[in-house]
C-alpha positions as CSV (number, residue, x, y, z in Angstrom):
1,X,61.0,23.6,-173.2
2,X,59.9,20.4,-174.9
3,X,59.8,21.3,-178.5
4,X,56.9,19.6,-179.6
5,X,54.2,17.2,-178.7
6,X,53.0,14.4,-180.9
7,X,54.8,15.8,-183.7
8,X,53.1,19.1,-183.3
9,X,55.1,22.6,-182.5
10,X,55.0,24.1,-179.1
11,X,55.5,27.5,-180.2
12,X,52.4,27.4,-182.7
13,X,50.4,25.5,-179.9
14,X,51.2,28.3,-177.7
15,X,50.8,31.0,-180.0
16,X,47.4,29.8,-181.3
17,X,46.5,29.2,-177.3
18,X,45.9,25.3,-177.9
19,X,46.1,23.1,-175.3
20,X,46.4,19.6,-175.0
21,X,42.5,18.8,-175.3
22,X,42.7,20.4,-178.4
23,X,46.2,18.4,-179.9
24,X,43.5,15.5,-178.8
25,X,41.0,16.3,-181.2
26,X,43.1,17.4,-183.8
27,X,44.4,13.7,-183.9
28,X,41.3,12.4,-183.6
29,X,39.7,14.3,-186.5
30,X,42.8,13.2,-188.4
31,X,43.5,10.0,-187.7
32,X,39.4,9.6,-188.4
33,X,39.3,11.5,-191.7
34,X,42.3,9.2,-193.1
35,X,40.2,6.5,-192.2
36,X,37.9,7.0,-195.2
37,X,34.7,6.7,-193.2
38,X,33.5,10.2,-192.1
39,X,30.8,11.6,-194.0
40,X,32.0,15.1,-196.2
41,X,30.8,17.5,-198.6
42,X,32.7,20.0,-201.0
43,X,32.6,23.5,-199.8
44,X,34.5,26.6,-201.2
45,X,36.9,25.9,-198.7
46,X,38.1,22.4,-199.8
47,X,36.7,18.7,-198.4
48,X,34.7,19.3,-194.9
49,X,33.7,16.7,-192.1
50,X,30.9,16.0,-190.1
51,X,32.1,15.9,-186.3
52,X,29.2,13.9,-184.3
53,X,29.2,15.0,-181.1
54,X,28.4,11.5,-179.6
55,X,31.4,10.1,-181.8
56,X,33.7,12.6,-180.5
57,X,33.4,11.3,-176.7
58,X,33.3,8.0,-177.4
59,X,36.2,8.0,-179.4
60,X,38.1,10.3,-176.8
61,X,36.9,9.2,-173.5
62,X,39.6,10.3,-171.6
63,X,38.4,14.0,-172.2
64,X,34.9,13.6,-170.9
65,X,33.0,12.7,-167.3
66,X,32.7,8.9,-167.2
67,X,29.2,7.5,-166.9
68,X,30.6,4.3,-166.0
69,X,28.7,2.6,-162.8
70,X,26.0,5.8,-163.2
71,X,21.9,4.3,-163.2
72,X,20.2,6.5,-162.7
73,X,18.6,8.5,-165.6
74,X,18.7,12.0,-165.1
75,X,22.3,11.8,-163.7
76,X,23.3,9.6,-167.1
77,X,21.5,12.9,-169.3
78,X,23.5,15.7,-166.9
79,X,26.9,13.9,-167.9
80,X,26.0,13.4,-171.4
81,X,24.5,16.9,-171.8
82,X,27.7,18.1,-169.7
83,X,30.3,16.3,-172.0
84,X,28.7,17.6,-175.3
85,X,29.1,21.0,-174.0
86,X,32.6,20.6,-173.5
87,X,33.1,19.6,-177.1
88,X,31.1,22.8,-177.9
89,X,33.1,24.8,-176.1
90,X,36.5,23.5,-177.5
91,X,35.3,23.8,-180.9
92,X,34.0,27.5,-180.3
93,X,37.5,28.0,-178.6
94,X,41.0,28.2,-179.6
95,X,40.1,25.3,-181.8
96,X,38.2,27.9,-184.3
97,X,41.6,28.9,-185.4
98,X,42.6,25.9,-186.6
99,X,39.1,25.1,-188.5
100,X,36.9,26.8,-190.3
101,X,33.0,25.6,-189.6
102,X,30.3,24.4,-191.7
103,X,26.6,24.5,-190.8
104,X,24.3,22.3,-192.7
105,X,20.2,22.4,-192.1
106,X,19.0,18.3,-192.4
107,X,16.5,17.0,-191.5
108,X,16.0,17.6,-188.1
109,X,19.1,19.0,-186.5
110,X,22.2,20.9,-187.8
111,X,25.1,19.3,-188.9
112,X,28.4,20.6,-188.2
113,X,31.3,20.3,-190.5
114,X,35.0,21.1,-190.3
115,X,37.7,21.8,-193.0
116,X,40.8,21.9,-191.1
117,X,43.0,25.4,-192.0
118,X,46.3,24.5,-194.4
119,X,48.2,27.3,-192.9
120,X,48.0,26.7,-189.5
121,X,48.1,23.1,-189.6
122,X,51.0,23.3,-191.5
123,X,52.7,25.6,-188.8
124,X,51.5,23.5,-186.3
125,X,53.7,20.1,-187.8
126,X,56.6,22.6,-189.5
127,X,58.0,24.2,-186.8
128,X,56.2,27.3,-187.6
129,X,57.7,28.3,-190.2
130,X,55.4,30.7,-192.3
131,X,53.3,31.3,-189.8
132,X,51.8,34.8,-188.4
133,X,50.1,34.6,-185.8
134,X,49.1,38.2,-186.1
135,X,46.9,37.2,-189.3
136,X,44.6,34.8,-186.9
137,X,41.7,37.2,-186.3
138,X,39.3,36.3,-183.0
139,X,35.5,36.7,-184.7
140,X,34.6,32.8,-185.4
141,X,33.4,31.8,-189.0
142,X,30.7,30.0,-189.8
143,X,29.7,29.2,-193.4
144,X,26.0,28.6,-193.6
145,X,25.7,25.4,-196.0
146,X,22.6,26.1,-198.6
147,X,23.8,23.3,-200.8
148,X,22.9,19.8,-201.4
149,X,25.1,17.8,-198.7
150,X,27.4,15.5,-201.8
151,X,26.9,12.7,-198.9
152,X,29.6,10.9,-199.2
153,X,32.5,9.3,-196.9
154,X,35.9,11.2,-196.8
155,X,38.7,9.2,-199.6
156,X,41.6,8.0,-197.4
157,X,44.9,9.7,-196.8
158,X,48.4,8.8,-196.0
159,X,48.5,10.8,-193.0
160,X,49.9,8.9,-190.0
161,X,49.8,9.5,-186.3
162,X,53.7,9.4,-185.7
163,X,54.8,12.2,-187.1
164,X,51.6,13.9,-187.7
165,X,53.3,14.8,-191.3
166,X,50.1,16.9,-193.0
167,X,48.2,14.9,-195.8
168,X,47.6,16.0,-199.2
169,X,44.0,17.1,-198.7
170,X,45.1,19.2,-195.6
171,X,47.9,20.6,-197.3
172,X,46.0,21.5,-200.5
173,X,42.4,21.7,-200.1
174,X,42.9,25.5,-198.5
175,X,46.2,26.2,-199.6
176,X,44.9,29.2,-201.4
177,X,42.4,30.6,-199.0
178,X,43.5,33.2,-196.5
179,X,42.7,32.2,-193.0
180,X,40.8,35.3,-192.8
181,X,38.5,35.5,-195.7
182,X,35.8,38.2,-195.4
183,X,34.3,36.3,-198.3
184,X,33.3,33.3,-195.5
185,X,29.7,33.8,-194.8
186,X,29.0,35.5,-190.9
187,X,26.2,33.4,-188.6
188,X,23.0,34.6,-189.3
189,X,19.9,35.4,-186.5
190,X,17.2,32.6,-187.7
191,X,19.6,29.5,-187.1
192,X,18.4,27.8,-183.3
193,X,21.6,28.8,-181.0
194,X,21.9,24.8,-180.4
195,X,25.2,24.9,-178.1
196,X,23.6,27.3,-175.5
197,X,20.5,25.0,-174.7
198,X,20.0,24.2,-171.0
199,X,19.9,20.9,-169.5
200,X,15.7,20.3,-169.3
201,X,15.8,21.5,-173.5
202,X,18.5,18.4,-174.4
203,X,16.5,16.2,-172.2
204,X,13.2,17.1,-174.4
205,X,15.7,16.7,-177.2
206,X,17.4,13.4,-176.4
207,X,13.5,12.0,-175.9
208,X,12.0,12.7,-179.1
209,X,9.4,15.1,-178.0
210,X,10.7,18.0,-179.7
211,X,12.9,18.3,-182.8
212,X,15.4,20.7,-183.9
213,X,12.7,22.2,-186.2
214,X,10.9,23.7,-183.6
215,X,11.4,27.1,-182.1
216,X,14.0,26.2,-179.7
217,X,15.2,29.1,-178.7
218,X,11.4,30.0,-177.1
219,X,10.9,26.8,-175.5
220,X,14.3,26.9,-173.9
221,X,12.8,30.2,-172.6
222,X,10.1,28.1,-171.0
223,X,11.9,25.4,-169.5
224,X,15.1,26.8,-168.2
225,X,13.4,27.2,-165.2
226,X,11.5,23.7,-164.8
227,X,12.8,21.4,-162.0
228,X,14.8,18.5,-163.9
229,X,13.0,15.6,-161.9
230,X,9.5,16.3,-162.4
231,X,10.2,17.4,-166.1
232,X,11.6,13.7,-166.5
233,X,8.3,12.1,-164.9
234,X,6.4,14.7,-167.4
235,X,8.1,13.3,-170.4
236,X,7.9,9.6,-169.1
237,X,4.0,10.0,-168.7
238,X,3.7,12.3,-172.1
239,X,5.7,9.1,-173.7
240,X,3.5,6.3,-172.5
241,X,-0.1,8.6,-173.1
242,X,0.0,11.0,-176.3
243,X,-0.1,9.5,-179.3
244,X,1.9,12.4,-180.9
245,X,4.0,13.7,-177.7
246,X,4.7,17.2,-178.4
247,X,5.8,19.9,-176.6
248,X,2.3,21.4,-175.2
249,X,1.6,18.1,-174.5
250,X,4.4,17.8,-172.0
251,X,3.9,21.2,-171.0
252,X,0.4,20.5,-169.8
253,X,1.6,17.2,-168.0
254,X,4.5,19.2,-166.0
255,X,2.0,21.5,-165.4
256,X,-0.4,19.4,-163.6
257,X,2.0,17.5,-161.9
258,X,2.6,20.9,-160.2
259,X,-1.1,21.5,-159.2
260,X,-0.1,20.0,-155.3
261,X,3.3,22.5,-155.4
262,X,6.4,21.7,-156.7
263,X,8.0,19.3,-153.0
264,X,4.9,17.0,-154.0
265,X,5.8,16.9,-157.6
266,X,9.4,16.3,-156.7
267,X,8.3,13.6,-154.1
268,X,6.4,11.6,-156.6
269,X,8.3,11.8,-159.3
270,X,11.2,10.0,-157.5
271,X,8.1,7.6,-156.8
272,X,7.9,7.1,-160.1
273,X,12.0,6.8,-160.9
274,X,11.5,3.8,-158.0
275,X,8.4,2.2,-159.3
276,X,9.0,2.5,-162.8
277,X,5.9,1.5,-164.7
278,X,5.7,-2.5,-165.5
């Protein structure tokens, strides 16, 4: 066995159920962080990043379906809506164990921040040494953010990607902190579940019509069961006609593009995708 990859230890990798996906974006967050230009904020558990979704796949493409060559719309919104739930699923995976997550209310949407772990990444690039994997327990953390967000871009390190030697901010900024806290904050119930949304609430999402600051858990309800093409001539008609496009808005469009049945909707909607409006 191949005792590490990319500087990091096979045994730890294995033991912590990591996978090469995961040494990806470890890397990436790295390599990003010691450039000085993603956003952070001080939390009780040292210096965290934000981790954009978007900026995740296009800075590792090779993880993600290619839209390369696609055209047409609603295909272009499956991919994307497909390859940001990968990166939801990695970073509620294995990934969890190597970072503890921070959930900030702004604006419209939540923010999610990482602080990588000390300990493990320190196992990870020392051979293990120190590390008990016994100590890693499997409920996620997530520390709800009530703060002001410091909004400001992370310093710059001397971490490398060679030998992936651990920085001083990820060596220090958690050195202290046991992995498994039970002073971290749990999730609570009024927060939108934003990584379990279905296809047809990301398209409303992606088009403006609704915001994070709606009740998205309820309209998800509604629309989980919508057909994808005539919900994107809905929004393409709500777009061009309200003045204020809103959610019962496009509700009441979808709704009366269904008044000949649903074949006829379908039909005429991929009118519309054909004969887009001049």
């Amino acid at each position: 066995m191949k005792f590490n990859f990319w500087g990091y230890d096979t045994k730890t990798m294995i033991a912590l159920g990591l996978d090469a996906n995961d040494l990806a974006f470890i890397q990436w967050f790295r390599d990003f962080k010691d450039s000085g230009k993603m956003e952070s904020i001080e939390t009780v558990n040292g210096t965290a990043y934000y981790v954009s979704y978007t900026k995740v796949i296009e800075d590792i493409p090779f993880l993600f379906k290619s839209s390369t060559g696609v055209e047409d719309e609603i295909e272009l919104k499956k991919i994307e809506a497909t390859n940001k739930k990968k990166v939801v699923n990695m970073l509620k995976g294995n990934l969890s164990k190597a970072f503890t997550r921070h959930e900030k209310k702004e604006q419209c949407k939540t923010k999610i921040y990482l602080t990588l772990n000390a300990n493990v990444f320190t196992a990870l690039v020392n051979n293990g040494q120190g590390f008990d994997i016994t100590e890693i327990k499997e409920e996620k953390k997530v520390v709800k953010l009530e703060t002001r967000m410091a909004n400001k871009k992370a310093p710059s390190t001397a971490g490398t990607v060679k030998d992936a030697s651990p920085t001083n901010d990820e060596t220090n900024s958690s050195q202290n902190k046991s992995i498994n806290d039970t002073s971290i904050p749990q999730e609570t119930e009024d927060v939108n579940d934003l990584d379990n949304l279905n296809i047809n609430t990301i398209a409303l999402l992606d088009s403006g019509i609704i915001t994070e600051k709606c009740n998205l858990i309820e309209i998800d309800k509604v629309v989980k069961t919508w057909d994808g093409l005539v919900l994107h001539d809905a929004i393409t008609k709500t777009l061009i006609s309200a003045k204020k496009p809103n959610f019962n808005y496009v509700k009441k469009v979808y709704d009366s593009l269904l008044e000949d049945g649903l074949e006829n909707a379908k039909d005429n909607a991929l009118k519309s995708l054909l004969t887009p409006n001049m």
